[in-house]
LOLUM-860684 format. One record per residue: y, z, x of N, C-alpha, C, O in turn. Coordinates in steps of 0.05 Angstrom, whole numbers, padded with zeros to 5 digits, always signed. Each point is the difference from the previous one (the first is absolute). Layout:
N
YZXYZXYZXYZX ...
// end
This chain:
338
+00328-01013-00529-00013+00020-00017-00030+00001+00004-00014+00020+00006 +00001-00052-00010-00030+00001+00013-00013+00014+00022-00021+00013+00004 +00043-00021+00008-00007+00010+00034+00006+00031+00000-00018+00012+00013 +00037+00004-00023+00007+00034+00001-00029+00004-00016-00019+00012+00011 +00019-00024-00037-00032+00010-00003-00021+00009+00003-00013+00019-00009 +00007-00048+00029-00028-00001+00021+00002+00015+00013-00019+00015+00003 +00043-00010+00010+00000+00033+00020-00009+00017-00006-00017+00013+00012 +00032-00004-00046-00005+00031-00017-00034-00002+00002-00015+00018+00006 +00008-00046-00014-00032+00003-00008-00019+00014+00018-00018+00017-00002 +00034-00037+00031-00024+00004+00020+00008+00036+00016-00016+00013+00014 +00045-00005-00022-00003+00023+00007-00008+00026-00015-00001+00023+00009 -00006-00033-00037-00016+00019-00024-00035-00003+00018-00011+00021+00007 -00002-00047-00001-00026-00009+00005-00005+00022+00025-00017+00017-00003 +00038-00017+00033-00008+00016+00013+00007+00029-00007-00016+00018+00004 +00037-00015-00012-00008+00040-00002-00019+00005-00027+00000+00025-00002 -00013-00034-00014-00027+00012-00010-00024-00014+00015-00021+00007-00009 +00020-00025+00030-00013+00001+00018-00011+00016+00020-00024+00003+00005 +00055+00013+00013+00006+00017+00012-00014+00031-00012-00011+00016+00015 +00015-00013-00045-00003+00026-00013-00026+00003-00009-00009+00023-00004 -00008-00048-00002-00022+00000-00001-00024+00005+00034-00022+00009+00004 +00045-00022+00013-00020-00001+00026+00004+00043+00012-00016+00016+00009 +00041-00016-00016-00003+00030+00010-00014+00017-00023-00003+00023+00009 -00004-00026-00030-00017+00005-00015-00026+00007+00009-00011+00021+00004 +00005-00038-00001-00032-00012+00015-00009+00026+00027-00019+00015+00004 +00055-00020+00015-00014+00006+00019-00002+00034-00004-00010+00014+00017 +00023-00004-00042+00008+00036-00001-00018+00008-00015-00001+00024-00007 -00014-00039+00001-00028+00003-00018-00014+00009-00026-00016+00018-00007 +00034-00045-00009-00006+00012-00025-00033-00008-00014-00001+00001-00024 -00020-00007+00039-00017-00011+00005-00015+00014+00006+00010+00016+00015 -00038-00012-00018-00026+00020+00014-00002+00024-00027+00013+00001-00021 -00037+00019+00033-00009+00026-00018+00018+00014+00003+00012-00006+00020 -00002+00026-00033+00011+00018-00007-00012+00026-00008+00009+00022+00003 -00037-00031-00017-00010+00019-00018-00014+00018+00007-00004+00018-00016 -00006-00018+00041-00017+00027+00011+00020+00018+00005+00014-00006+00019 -00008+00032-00032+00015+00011+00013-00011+00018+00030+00014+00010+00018 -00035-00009-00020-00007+00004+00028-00002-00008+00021-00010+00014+00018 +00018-00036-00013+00011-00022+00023+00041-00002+00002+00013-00010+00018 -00006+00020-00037+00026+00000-00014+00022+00025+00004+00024-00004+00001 -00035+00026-00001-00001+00030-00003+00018+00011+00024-00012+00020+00009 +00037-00026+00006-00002-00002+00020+00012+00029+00007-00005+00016+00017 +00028-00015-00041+00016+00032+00009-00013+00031-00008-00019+00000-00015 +00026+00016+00021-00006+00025+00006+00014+00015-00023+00024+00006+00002 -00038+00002-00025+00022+00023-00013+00009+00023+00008+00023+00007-00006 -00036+00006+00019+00015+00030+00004+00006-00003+00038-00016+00008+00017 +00035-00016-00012+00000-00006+00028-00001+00034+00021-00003+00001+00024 +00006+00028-00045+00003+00016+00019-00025+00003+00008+00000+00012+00021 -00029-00019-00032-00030+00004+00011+00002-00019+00014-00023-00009+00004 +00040-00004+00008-00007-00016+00026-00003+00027+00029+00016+00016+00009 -00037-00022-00003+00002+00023+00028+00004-00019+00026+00018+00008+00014 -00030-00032-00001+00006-00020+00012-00009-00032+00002-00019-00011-00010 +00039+00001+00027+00002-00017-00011-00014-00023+00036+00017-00003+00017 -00028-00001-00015-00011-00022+00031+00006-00031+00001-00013-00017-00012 +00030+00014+00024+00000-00040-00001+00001-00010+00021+00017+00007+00017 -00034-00025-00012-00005-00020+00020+00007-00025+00003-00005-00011-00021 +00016-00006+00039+00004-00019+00002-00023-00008+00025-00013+00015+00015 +00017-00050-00018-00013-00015+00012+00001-00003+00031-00018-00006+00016 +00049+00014-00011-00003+00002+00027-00002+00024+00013+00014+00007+00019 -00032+00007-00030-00017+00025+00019+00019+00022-00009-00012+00020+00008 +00036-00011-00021+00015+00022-00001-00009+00011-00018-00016-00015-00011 +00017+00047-00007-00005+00002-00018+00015+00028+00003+00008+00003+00023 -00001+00018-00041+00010+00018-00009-00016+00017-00021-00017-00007-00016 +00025+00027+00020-00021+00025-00024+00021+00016-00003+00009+00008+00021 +00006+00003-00051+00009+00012-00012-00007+00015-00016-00007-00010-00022 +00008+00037+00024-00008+00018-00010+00022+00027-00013+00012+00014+00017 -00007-00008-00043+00009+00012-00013-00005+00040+00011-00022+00011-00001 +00042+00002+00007-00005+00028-00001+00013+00004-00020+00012-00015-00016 -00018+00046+00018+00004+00022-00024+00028+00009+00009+00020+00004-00014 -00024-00002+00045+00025+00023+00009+00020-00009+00002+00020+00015+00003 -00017-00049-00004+00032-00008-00009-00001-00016-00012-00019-00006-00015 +00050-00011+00019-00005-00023-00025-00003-00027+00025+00011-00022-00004 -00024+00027+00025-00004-00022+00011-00025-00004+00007-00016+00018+00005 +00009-00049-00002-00038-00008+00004+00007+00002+00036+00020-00001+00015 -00051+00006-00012-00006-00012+00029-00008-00020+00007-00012-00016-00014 +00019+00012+00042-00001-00029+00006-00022-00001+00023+00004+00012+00021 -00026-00027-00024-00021-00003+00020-00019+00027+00011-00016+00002+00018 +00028+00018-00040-00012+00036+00009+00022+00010+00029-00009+00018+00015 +00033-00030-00010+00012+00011+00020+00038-00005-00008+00018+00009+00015 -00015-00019-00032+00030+00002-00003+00011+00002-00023-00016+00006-00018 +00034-00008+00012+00013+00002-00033+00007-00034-00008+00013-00013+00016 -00020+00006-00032+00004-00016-00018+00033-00004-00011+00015+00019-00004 -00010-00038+00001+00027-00014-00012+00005+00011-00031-00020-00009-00012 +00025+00015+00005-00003+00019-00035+00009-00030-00015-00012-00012-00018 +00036+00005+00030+00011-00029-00016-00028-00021-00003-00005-00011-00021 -00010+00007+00047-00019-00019-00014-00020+00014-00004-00018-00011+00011 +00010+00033-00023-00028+00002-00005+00010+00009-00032-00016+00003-00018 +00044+00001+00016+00009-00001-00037-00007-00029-00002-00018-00007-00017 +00026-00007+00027+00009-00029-00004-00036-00008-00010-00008-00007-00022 -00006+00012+00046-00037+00002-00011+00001+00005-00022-00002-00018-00017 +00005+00044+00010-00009+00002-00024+00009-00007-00028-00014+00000-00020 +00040-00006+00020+00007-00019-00016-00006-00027-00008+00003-00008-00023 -00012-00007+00045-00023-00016+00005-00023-00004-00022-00005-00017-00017 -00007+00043+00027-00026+00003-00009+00005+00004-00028-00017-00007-00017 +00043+00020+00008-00004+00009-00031+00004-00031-00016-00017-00010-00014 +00040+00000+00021+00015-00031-00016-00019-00023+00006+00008-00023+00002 -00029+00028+00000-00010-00029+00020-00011-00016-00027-00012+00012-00018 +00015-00029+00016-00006-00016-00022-00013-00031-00001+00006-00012+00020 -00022-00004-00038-00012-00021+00007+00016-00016-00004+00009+00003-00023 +00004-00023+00035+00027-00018-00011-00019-00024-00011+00004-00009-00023 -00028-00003+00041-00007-00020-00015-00034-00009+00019+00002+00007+00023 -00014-00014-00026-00018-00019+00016+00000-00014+00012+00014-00019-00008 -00026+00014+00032+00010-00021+00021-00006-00029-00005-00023-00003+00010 +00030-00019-00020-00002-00022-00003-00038+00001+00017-00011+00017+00015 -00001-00045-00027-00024+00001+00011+00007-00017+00028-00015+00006+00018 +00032-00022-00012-00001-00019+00018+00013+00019+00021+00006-00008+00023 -00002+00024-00028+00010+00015+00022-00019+00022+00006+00003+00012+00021 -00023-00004-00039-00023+00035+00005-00004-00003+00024+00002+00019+00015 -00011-00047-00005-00020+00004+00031+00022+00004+00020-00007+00015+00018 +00029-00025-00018+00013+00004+00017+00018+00031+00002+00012+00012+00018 -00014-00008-00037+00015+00037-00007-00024+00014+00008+00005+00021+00012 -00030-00028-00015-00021+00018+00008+00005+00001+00017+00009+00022+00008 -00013-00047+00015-00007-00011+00030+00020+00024+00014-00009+00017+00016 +00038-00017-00026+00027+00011+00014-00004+00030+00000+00003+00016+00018 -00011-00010-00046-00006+00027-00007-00028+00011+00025+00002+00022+00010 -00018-00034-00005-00020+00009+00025+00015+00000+00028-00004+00014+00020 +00021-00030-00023+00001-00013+00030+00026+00017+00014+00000+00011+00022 +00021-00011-00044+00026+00015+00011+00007+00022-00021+00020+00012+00005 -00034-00006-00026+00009+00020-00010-00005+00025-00003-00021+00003+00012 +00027+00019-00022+00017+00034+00002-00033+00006-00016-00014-00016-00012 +00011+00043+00019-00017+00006-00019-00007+00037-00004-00013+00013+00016 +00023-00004-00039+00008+00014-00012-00014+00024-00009-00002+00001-00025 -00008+00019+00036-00009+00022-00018+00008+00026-00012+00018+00016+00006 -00032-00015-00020+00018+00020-00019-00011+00027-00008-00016-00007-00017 +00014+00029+00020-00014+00020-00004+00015+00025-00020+00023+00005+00006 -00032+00007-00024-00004+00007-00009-00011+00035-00005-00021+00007+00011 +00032+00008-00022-00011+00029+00001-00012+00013+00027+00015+00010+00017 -00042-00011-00016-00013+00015+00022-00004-00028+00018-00021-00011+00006 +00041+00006-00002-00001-00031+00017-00021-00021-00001-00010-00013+00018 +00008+00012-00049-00023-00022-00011+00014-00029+00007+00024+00001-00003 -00032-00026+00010+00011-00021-00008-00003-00004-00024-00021+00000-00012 +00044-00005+00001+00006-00021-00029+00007-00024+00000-00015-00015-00012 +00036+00005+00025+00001-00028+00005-00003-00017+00020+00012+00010+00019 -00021-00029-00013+00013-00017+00033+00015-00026-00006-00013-00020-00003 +00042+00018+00002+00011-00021-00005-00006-00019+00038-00003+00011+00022 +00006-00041-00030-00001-00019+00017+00037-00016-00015+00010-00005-00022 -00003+00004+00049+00027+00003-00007+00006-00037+00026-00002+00003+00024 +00009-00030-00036+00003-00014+00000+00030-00007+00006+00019+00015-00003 -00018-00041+00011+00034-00012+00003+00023-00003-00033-00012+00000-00022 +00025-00001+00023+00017-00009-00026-00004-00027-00017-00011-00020+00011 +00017+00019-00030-00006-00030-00013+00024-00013+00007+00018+00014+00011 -00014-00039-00016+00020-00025+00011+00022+00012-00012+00022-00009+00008 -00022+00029-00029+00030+00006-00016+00004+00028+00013+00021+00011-00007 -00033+00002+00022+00005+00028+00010+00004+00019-00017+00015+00018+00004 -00032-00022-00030+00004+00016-00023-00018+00013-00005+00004+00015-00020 -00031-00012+00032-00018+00012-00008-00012-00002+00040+00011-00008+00021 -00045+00020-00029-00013+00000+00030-00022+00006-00009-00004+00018-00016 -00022-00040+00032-00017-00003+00000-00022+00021+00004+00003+00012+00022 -00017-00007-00033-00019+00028-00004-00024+00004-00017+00001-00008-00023 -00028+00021+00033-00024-00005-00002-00004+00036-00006+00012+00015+00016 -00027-00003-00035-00003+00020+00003-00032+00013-00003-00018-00005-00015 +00021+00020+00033-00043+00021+00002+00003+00022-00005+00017+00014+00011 -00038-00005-00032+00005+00029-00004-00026+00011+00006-00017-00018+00001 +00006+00046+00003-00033+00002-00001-00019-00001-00023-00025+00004+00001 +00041-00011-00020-00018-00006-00026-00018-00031+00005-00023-00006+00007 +00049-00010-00016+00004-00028+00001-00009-00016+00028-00022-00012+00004 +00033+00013+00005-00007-00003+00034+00017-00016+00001+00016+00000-00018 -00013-00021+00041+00031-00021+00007-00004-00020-00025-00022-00006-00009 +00045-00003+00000+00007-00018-00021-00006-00025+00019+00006+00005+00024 -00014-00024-00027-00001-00040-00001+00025-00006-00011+00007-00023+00004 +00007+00034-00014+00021-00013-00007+00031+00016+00006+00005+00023-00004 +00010-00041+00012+00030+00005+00016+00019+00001-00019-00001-00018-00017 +00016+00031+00016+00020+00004-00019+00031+00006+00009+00007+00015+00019 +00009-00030-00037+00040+00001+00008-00001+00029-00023-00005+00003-00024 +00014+00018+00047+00011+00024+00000+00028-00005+00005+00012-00016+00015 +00000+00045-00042+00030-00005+00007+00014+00024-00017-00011+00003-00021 +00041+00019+00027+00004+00017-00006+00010-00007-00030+00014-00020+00003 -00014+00025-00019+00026-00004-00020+00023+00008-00005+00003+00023-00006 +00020-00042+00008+00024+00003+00009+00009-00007+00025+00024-00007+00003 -00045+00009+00019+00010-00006+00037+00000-00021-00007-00009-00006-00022 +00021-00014+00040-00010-00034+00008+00001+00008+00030+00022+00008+00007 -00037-00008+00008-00010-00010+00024-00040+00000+00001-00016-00009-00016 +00011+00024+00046-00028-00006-00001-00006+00029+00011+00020+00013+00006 -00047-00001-00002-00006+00023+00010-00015+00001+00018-00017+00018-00003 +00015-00031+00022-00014-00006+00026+00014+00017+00017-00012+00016+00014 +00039-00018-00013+00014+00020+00022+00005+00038-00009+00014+00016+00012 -00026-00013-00029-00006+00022-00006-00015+00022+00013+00003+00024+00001 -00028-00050+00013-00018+00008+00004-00005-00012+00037-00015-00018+00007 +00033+00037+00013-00004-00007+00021-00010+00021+00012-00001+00024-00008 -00010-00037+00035-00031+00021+00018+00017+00001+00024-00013+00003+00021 +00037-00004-00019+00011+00009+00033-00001+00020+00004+00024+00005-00004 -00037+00025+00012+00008+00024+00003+00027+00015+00002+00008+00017-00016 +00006-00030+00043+00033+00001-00002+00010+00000-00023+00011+00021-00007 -00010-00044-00010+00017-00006-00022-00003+00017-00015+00019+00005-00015 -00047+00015+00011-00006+00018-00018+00013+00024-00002+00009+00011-00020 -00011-00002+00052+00013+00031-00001+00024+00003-00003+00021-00012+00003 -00029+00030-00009+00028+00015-00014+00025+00016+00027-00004+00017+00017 +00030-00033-00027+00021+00016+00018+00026+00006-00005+00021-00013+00003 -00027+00036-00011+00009+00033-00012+00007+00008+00019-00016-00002+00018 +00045+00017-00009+00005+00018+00016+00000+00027-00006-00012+00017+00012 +00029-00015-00033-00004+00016-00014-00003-00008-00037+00006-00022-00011 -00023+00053-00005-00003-00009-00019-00002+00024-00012-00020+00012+00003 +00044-00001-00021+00005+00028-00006+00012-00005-00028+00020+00014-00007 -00031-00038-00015+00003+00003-00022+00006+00022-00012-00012+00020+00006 +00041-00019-00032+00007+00022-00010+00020+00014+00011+00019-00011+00011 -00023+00045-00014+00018+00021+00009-00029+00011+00019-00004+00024+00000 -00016-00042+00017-00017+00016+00020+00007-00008+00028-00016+00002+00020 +00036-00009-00019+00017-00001+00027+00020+00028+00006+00020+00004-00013 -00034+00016+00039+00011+00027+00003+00023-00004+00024+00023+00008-00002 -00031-00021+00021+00018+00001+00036-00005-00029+00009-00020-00015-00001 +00043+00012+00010+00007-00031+00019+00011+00013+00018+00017+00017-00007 -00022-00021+00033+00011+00016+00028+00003-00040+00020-00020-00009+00010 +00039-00001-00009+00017-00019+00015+00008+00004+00031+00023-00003+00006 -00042+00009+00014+00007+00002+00020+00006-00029+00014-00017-00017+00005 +00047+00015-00001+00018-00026+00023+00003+00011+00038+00015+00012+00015 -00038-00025-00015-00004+00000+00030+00023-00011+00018+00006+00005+00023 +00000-00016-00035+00027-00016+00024+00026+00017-00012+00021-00007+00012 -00019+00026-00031+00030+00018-00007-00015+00018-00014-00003+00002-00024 -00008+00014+00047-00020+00032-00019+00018+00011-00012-00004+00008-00023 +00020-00007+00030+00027+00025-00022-00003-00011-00029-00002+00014-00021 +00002-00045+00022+00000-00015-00038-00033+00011-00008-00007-00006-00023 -00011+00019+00037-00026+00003-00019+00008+00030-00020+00015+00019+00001 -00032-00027-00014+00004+00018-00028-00021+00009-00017-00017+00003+00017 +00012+00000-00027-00020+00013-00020+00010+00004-00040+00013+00020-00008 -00020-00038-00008+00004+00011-00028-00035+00022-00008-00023-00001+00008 +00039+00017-00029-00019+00012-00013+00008+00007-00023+00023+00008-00007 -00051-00012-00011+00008+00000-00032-00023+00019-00016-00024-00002+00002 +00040+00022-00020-00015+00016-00018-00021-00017-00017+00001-00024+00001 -00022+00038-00017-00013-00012-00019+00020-00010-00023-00005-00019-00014 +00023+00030+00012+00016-00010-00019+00029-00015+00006+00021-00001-00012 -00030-00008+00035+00022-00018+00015+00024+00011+00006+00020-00012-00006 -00019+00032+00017+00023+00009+00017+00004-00008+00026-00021+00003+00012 +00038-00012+00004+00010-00017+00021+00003+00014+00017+00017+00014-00011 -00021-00001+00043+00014+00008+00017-00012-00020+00026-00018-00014+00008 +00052+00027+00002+00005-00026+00035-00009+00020+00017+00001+00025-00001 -00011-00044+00022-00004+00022+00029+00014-00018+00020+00004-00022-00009 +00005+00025+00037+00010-00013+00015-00026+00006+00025-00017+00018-00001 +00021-00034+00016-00019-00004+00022-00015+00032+00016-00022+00002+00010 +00045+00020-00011-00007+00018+00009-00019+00023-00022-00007+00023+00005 -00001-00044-00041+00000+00026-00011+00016+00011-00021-00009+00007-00022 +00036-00004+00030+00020+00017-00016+00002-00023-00017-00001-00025+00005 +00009+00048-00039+00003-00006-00024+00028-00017+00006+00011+00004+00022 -00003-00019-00036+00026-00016+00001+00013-00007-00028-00009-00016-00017 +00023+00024+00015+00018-00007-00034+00010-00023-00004+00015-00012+00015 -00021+00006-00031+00002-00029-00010+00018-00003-00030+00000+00017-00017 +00015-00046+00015+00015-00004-00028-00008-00015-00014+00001+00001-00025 -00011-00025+00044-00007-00023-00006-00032+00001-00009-00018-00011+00013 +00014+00026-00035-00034+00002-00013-00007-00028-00011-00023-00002+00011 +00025-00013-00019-00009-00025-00001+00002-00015+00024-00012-00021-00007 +00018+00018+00024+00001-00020+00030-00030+00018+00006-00019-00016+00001 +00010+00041+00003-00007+00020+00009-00034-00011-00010-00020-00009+00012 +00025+00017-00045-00022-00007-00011-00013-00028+00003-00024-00001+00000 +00044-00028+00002-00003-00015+00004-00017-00008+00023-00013-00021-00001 +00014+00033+00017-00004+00000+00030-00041+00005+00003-00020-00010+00011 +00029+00033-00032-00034+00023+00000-00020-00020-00020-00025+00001+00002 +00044-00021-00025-00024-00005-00013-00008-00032+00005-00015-00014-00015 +00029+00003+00044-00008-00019+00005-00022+00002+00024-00003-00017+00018 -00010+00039-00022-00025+00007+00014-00026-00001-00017-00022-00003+00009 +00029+00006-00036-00020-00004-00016-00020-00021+00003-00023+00006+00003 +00033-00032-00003-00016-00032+00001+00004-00006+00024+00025-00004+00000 -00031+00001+00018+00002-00017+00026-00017-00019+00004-00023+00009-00002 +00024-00034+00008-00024-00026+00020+00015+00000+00025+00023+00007+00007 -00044-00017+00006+00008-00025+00022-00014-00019-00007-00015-00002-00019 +00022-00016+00038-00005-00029-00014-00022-00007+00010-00015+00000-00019 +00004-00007+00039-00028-00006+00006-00014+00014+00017+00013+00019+00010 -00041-00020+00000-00011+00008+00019-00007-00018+00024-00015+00006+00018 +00031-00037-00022-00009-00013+00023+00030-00002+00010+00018-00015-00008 -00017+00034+00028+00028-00004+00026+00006-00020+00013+00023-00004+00007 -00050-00018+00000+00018-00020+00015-00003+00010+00032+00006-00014+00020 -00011+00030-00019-00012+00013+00031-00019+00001+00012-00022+00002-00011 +00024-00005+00040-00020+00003+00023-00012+00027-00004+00011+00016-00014 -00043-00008+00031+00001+00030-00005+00021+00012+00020+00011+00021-00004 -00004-00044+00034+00018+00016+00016+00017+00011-00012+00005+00024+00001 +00007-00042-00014+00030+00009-00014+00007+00017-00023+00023+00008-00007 -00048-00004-00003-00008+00017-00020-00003+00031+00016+00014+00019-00005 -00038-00018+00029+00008+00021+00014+00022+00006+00011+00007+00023-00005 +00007-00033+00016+00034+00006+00009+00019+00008-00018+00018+00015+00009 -00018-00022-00031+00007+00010-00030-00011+00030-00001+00013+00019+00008 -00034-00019-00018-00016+00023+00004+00011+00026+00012+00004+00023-00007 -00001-00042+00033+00010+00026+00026+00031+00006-00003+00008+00021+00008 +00006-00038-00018+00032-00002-00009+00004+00037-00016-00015+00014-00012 +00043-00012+00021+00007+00024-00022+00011-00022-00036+00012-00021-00003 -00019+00034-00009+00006-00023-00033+00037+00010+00000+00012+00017+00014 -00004-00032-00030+00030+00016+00001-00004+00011-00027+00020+00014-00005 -00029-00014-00006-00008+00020-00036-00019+00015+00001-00017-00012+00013 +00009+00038-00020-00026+00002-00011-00001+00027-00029+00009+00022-00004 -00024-00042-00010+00003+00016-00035-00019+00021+00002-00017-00003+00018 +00016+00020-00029-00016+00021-00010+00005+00010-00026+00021+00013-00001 -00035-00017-00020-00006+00002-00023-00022+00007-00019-00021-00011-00003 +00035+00037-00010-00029+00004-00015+00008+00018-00031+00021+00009-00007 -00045-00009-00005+00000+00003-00030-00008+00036-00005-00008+00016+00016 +00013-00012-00048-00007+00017-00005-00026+00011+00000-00006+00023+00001 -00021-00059-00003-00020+00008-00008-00025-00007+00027-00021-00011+00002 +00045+00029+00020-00012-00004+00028-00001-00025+00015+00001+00002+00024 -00004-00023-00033-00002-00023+00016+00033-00007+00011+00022+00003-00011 -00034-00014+00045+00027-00003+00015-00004-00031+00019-00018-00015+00006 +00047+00017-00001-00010-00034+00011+00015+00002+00026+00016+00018+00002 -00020-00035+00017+00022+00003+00021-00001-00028+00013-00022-00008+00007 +00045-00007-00005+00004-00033+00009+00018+00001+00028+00015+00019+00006 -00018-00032+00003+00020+00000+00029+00021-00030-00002-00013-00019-00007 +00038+00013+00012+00007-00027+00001+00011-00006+00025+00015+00015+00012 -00023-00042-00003+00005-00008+00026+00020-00024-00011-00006-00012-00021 +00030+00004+00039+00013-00026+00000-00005-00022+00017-00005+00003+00024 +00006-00028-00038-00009-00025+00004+00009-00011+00014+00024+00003-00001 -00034-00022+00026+00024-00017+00012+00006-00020-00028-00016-00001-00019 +00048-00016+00022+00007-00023-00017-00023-00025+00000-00009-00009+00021 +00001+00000-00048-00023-00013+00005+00017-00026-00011+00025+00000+00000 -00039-00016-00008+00011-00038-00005+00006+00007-00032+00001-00022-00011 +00003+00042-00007+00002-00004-00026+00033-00002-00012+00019-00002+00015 -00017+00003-00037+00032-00011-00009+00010+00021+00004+00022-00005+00010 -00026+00038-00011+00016+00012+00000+00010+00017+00030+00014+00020+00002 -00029-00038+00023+00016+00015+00020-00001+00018+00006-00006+00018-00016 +00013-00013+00042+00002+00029+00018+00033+00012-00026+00013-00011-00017 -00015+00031+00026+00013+00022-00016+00032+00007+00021+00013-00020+00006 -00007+00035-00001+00030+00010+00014-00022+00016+00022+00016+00010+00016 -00034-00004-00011-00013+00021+00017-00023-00016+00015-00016+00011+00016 +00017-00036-00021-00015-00020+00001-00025-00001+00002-00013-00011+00017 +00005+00023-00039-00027+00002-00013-00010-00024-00021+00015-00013-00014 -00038+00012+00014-00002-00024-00032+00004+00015-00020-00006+00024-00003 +00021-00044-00016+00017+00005-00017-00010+00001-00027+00012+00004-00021 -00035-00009+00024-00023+00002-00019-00026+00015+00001-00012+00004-00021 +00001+00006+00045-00025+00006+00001-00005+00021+00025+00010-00003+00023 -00029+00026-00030+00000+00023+00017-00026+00000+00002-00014-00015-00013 +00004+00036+00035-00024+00012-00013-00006+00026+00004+00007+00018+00015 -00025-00019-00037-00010+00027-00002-00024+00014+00012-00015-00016+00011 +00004+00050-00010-00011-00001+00009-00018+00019-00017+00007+00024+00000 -00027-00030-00014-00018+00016-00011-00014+00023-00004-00022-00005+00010 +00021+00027-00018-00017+00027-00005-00026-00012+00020-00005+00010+00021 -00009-00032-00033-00018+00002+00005-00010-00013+00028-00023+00000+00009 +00049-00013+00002+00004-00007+00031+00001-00039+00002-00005-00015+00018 +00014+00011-00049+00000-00036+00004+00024-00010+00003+00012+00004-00021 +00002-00015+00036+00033-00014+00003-00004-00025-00022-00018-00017+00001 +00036+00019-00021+00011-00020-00019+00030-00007+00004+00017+00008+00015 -00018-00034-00040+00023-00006+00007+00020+00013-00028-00014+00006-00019 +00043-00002+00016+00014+00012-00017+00027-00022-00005+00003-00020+00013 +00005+00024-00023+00013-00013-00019+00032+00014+00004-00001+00023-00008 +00024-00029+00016+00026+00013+00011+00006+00002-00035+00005+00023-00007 -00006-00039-00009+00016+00009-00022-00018+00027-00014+00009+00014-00018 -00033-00011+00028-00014+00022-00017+00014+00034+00015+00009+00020-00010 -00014-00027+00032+00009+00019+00014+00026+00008+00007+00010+00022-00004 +00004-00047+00015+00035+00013+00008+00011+00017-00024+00014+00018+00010 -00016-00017-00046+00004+00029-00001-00008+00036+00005+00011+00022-00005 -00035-00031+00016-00013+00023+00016+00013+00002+00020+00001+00024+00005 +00011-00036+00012+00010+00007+00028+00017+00006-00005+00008+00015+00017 +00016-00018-00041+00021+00012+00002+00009+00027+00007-00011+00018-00012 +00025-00014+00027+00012+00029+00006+00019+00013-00019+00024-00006-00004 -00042+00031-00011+00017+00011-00006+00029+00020+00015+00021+00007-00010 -00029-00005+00034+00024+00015+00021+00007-00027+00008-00013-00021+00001 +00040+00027+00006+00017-00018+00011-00003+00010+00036+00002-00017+00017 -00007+00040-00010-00007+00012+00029-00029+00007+00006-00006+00010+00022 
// end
């Protein structure tokens, strides 16, 4: 009984050891009280107009908010990811002080914060800066993330602070990446709503299966067959089904994995798909798809022996990406059997 004891004791001694040491290090310790060193989130996130972040190793990104859609620009030349630049600004609204950085640790959160960390601006109305967060590594519990904030009042804070969402548990460092690639946005098509008018499916390798749907403002359905002529149909849901999976489209990345040779030879290739699609409110898109040789992944060449996973595409704007077989093979389906 002595001995079960001594156990219970010494295993009560280390976990409020344990709970006190992660205490220490999540920082219940340091100022709190300036709220101007403190201040970190944004209330009204729609006066954000853009947003610039730099990292240490020379990359940086500039995001900028239009009027004319609901998507930012990226670097003044592409469209922006809509998922992370919501994700930003949610960011910016929840951002909260979780605690102060232990003192035995400031110099070294500073040191990291100069040396490898993100740094953040924030603008405001007529593209004023309002904030500049300095955006640091995670604490030892991955529950918060290290962060220093400058505004043009105040000027840079001396003091580092554990930032953290309420309610998330992770950290917000990866929020905030400067790869260009990773940024842009890829949309094939994007005809939110009932503003999707014509999808025209031309199959290069069985022209007779190309086709054409077209739909009223108030969603009326008609088929065309390859030549044009109207075609009667029973099956109005397979039909419709077909038309409104043109609405949302991705591909999956912009890095192919290709030579430019092989990228030009592609290029020069006939595609065996090509979409044409467009809206009520004038905007139109047009993608080309080329098939893959079988590459080393789990799912294998196909019965046609193509990869069984991955195509590519070929861009409006003239860039070969790579596509995704499960996004697409219901697009390729044929509605003609001839």
């Amino acid at each position: 009984m002595k001995s079960n004891l001594r156990i219970f004791v010494i295993l009560v001694i280390v976990t409020v050891f344990t709970f006190l040491l992660w205490k220490m290090q999540e920082g219940t310790n340091g100022d709190l009280s300036s709220e101007a060193t403190t201040n970190f989130a944004i209330a009204d996130t729609s006066l954000v107009t853009k947003i610039f972040i730099a990292g240490t190793n020379g990359e940086s990104v500039l995001l900028e908010r239009r009027s004319d859609t609901r998507f930012w620009t990226l670097n003044g030349k592409h469209l922006a990811r809509k998922d992370a630049t919501d994700l930003l600004l949610k960011t910016f609204a929840r951002a909260e002080v979780k605690g102060a950085v232990p003192e035995l640790k400031r110099s070294t959160v500073i040191r990291n914060l100069s040396g490898s960390g993100k740094k953040v601006e924030i603008y405001l109305g007529d593209d004023k800066l309002d904030k500049t967060w300095y955006i640091g590594t995670a604490t030892p519990s991955h529950t918060g993330t290290y962060m220093l904030l400058e505004t043009p009042e105040e000027g840079k804070s001396q003091e580092p602070f554990i930032v953290h969402l309420e309610g998330f548990v992770g950290f917000l460092s990866t929020r905030f990446f400067t790869n260009e690639t990773e940024w842009r946005y890829t949309g094939v098509f994007d005809f939110p709503g009932r503003t999707l008018a014509e999808v025209k499916i031309t199959d290069h390798e069985s022209p007779s299966k190309s086709y054409s749907i077209k739909s009223t403002v108030d969603g009326e359905i008609s088929l065309f067959n390859a030549s044009g002529a109207s075609v009667d149909f029973t099956d109005t849901l397979r039909i419709q089904d077909k038309f409104l999976r043109f609405r949302k489209v991705h591909f999956e990345t912009f890095n192919n994995h290709l030579s430019q040779s092989k990228e030009d030879s592609i290029r020069l290739s006939l595609p065996c798909f090509t979409y044409e699609v467009s809206g009520f409110d004038g905007r139109s898109a047009h993608f080309d798809l080329f098939w893959k040789l079988p590459g080393t992944g789990m799912g294998g060449p196909d019965d046609n022996n193509h990869d069984g996973e991955h195509m590519y595409g070929l861009t409006a704007d003239g860039e070969l990406v790579l596509v995704q077989r499960y996004v697409f093979d219901p697009l390729m389906e044929p509605l003609f059997s001839k």
